[in-house]
TORKOL-4160 file (C-alpha; in steps of 0.2 Angstrom, whole numbers, padded with zeros to 4 digits, m for minus):
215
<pt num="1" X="0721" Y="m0988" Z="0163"/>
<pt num="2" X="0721" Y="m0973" Z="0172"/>
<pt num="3" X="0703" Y="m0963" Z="0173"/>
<pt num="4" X="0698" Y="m0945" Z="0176"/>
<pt num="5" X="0683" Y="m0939" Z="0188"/>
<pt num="6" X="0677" Y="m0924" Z="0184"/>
<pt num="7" X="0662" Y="m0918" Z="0194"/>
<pt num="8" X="0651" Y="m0905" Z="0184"/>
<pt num="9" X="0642" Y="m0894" Z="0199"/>
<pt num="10" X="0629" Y="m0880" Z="0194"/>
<pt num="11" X="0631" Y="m0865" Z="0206"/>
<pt num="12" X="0617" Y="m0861" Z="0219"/>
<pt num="13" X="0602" Y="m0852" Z="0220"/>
<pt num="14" X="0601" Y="m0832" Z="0216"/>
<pt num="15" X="0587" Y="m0819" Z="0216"/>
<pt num="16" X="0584" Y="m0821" Z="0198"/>
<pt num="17" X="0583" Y="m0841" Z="0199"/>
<pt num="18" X="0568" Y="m0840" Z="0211"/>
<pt num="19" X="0558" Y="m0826" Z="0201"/>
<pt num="20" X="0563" Y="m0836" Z="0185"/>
<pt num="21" X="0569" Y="m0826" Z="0177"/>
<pt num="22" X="0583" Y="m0828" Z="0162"/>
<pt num="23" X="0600" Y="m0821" Z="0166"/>
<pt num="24" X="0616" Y="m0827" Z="0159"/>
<pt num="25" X="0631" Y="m0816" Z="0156"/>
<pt num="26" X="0623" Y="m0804" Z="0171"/>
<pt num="27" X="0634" Y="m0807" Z="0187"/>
<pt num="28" X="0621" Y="m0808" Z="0200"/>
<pt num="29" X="0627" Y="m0816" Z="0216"/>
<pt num="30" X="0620" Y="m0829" Z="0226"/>
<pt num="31" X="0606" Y="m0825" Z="0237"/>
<pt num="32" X="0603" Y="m0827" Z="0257"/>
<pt num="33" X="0592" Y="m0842" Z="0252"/>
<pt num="34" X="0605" Y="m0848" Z="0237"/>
<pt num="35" X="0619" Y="m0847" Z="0253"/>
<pt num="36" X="0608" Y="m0855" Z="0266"/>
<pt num="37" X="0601" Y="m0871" Z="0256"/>
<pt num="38" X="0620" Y="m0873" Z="0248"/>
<pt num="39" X="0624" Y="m0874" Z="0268"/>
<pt num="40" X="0611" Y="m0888" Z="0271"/>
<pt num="41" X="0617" Y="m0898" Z="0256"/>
<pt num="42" X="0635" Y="m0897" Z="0262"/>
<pt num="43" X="0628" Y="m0903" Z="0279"/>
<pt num="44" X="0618" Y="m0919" Z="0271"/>
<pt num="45" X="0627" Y="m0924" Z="0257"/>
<pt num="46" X="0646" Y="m0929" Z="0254"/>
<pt num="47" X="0655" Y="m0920" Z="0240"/>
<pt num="48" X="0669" Y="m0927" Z="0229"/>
<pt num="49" X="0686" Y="m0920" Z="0234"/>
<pt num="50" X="0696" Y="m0917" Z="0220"/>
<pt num="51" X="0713" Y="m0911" Z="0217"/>
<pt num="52" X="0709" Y="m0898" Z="0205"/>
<pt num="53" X="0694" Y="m0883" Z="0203"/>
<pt num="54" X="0689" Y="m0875" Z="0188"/>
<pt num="55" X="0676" Y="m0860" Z="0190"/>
<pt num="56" X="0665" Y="m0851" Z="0178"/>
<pt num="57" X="0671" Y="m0830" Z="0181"/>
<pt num="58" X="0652" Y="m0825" Z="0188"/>
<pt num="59" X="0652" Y="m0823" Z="0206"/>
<pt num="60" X="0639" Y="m0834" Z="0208"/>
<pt num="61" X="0650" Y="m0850" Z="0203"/>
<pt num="62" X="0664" Y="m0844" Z="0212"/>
<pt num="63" X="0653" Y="m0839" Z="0228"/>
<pt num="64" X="0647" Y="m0859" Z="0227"/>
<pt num="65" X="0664" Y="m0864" Z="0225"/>
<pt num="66" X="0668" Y="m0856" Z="0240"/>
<pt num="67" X="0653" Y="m0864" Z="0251"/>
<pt num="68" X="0657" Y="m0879" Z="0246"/>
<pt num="69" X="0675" Y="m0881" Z="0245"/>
<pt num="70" X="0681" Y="m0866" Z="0256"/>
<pt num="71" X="0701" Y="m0874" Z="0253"/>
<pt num="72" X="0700" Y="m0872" Z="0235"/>
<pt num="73" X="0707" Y="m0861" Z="0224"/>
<pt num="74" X="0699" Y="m0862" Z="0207"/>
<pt num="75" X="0707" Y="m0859" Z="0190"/>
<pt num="76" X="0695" Y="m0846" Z="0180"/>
<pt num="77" X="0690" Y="m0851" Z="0165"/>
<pt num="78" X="0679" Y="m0840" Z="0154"/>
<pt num="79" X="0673" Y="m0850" Z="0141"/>
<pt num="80" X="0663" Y="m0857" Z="0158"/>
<pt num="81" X="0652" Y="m0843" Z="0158"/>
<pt num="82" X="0632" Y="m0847" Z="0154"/>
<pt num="83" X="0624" Y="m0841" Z="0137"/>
<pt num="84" X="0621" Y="m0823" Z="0133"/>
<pt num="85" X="0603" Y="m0822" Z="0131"/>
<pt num="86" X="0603" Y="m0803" Z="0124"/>
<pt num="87" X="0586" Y="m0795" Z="0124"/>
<pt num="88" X="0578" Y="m0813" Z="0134"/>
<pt num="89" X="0590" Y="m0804" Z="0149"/>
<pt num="90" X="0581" Y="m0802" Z="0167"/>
<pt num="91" X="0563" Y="m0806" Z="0160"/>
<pt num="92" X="0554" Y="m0820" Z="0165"/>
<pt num="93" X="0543" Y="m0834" Z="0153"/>
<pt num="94" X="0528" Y="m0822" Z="0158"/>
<pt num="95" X="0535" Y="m0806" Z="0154"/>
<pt num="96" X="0542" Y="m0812" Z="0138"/>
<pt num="97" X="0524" Y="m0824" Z="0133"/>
<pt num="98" X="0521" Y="m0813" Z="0118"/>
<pt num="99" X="0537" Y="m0810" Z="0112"/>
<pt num="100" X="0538" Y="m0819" Z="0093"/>
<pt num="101" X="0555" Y="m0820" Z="0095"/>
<pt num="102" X="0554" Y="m0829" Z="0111"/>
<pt num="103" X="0541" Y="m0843" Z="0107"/>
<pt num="104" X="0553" Y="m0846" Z="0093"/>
<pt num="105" X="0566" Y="m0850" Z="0102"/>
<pt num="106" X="0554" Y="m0861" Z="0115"/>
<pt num="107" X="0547" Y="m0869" Z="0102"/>
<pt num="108" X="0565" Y="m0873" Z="0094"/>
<pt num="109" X="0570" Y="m0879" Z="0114"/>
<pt num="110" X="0581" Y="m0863" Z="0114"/>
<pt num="111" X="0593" Y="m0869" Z="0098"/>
<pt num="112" X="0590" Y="m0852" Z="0089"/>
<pt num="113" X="0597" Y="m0836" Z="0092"/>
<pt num="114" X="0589" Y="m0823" Z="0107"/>
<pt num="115" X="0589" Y="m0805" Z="0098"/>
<pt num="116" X="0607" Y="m0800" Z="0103"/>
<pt num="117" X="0613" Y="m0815" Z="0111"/>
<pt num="118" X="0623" Y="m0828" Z="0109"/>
<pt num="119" X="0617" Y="m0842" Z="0096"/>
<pt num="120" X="0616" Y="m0860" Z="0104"/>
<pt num="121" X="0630" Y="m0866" Z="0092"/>
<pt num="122" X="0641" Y="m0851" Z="0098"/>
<pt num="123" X="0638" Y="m0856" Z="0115"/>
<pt num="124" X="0640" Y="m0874" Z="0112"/>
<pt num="125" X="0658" Y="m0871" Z="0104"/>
<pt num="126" X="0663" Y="m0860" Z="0118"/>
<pt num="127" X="0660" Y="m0874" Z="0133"/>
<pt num="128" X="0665" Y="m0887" Z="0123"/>
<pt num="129" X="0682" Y="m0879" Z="0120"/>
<pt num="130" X="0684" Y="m0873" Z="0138"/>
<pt num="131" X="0682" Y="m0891" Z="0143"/>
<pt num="132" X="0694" Y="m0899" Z="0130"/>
<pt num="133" X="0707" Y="m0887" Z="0139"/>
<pt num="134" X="0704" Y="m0891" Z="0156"/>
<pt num="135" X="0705" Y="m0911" Z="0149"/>
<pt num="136" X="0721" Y="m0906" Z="0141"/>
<pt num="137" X="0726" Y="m0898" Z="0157"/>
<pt num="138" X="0722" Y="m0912" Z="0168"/>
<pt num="139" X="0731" Y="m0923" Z="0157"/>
<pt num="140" X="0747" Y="m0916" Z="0158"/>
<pt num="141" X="0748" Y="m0911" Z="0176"/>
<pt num="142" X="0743" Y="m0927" Z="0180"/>
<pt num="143" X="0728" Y="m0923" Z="0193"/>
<pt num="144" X="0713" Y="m0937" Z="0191"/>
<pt num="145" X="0701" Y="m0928" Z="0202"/>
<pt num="146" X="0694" Y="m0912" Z="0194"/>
<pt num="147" X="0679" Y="m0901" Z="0202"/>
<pt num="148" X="0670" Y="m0887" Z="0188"/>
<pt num="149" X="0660" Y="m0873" Z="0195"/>
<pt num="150" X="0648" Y="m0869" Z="0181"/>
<pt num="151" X="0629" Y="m0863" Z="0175"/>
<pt num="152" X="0617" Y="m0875" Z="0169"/>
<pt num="153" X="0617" Y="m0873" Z="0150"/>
<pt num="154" X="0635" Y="m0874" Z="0150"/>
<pt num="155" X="0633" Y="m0892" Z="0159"/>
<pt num="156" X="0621" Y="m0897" Z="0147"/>
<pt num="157" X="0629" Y="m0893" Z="0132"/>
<pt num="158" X="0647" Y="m0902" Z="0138"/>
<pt num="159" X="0636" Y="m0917" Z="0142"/>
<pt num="160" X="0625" Y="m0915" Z="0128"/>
<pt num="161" X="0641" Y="m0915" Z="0116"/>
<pt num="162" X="0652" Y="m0930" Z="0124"/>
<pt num="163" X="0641" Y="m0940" Z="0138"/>
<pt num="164" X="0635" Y="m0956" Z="0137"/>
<pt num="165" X="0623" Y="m0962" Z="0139"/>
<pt num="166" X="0617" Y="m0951" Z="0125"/>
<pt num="167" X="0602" Y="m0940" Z="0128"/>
<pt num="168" X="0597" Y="m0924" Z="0123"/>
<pt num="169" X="0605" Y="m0908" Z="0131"/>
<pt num="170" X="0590" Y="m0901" Z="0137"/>
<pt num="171" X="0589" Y="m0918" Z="0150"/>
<pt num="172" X="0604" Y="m0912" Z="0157"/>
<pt num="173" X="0600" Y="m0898" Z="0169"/>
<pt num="174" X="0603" Y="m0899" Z="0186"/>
<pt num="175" X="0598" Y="m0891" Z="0201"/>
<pt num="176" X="0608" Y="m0878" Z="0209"/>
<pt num="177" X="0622" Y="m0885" Z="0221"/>
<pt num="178" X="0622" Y="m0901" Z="0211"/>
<pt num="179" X="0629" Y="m0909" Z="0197"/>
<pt num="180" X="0637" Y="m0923" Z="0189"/>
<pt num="181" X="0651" Y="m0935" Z="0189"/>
<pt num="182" X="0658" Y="m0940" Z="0173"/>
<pt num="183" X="0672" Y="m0954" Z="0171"/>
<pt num="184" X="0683" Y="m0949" Z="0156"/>
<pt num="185" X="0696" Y="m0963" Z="0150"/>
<pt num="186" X="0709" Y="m0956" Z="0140"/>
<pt num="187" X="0707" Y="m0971" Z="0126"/>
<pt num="188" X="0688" Y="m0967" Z="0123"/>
<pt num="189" X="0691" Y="m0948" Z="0124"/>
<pt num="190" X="0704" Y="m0948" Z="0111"/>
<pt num="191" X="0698" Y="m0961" Z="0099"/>
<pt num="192" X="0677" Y="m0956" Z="0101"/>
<pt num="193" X="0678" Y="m0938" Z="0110"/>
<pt num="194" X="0665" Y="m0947" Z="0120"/>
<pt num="195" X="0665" Y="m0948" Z="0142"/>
<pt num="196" X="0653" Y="m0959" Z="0153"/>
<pt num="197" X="0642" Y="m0951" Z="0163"/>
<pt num="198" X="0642" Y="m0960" Z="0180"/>
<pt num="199" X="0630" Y="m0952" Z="0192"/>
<pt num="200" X="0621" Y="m0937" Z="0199"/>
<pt num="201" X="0629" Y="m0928" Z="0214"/>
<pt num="202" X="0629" Y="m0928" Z="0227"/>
<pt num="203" X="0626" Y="m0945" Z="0230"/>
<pt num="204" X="0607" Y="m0949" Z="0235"/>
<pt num="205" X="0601" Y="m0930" Z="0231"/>
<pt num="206" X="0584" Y="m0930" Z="0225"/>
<pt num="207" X="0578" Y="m0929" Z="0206"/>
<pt num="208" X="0578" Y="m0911" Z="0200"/>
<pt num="209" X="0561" Y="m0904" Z="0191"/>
<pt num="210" X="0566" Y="m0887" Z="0181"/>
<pt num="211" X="0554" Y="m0875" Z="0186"/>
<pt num="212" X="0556" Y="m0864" Z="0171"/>
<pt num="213" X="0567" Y="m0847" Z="0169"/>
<pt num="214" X="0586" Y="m0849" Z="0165"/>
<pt num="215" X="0602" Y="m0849" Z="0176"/>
């Protein structure tokens, strides 16, 4: 029976990431150091080709995209796009310590709703819908090998919703410029809505530890 790859990659290191600090929706690009250690991984580890490329519309997926697969020309998809944090925006765990509103959401490992964001149900619909579609997609066109360029809450929650084995989204996070590869049989995806999660990638990189902030 014929099986999808799909390789779920979380785009590289920007200014923000290394202060952080909690930016979603905000289109901050990659930094000099986001681009140089993207460079290193490319040079140390082998990525999976594919014969597809989805990307999140924030320019620091499709700068990513572009270090890492400088042939491909990605498919937009905005339902990609990391979670709206509202007023949580640019401010980092320090600045934001004695906001009530954020040791709510902390303490509720982030599933209420930032003061004008986006609530993590919301957010969870909006990936999970935006990968149905490129499932569907991939399904009619026939392509088995798919790459998507995305942010790391939007990883988790796809994962979080349909991998197994089955784990909390939070355990899902990656490090930036690396990812997952998920093996999707059409028989299990349309009888369970459920994929297995293979392996991290790229192959042999080492184990991510979240240093706090958000993507």
């Amino acid at each position: 029976m014929k099986a999808y790859h799909i390789y779920l990659l979380r785009h590289g290191m920007t200014q923000a990431n290394s202060e952080g600090r909690y930016i979603g929706r905000t289109d901050t690009p990659l930094s000099g150091e986001g681009r140089d250690k993207l460079a290193g991984l490319a040079r140390d580890y082998d990525y999976p080709r594919a014969d597809a490329y989805f990307s999140s519309p924030l320019r620091r997926c499709t700068q990513t995209l572009g270090i890492l697969y400088p042939d491909a020309e990605p498919r937009i998809v905005q339902g990609l796009s990391e979670c709206n944090f509202g007023d949580f925006e640019g401010k980092t765990i320090t600045e934001l310590g004695d906001d009530p509103a954020y040791r709510d959401w902390i303490a509720k490992n982030g599933m209420s709703t930032p003061p004008n964001g986006e609530s993590a149900a919301d957010f969870q619909k909006r990936c999970c819908l935006a990968f149905e579609q490129i499932v569907g997609t991939l399904m009619k066109s026939g392509q088995s090998r798919a790459v998507i360029m995305a942010h790391g809450g939007t990883i988790m929650f796809i994962l979080g919703s349909y991998g197994y084995p089955k784990r909390p989204y939070f355990e899902w996070l990656a490090d930036n410029g690396t990812g997952y590869e998920i093996v999707l049989t059409p028989s299990l995806w349309m009888s369970a809505r459920a994929f297995e999660v293979a392996g991290r990638i790229p192959e042999g990189v080492p184990e991510y530890v979240h240093p706090g902030g958000g993507d």
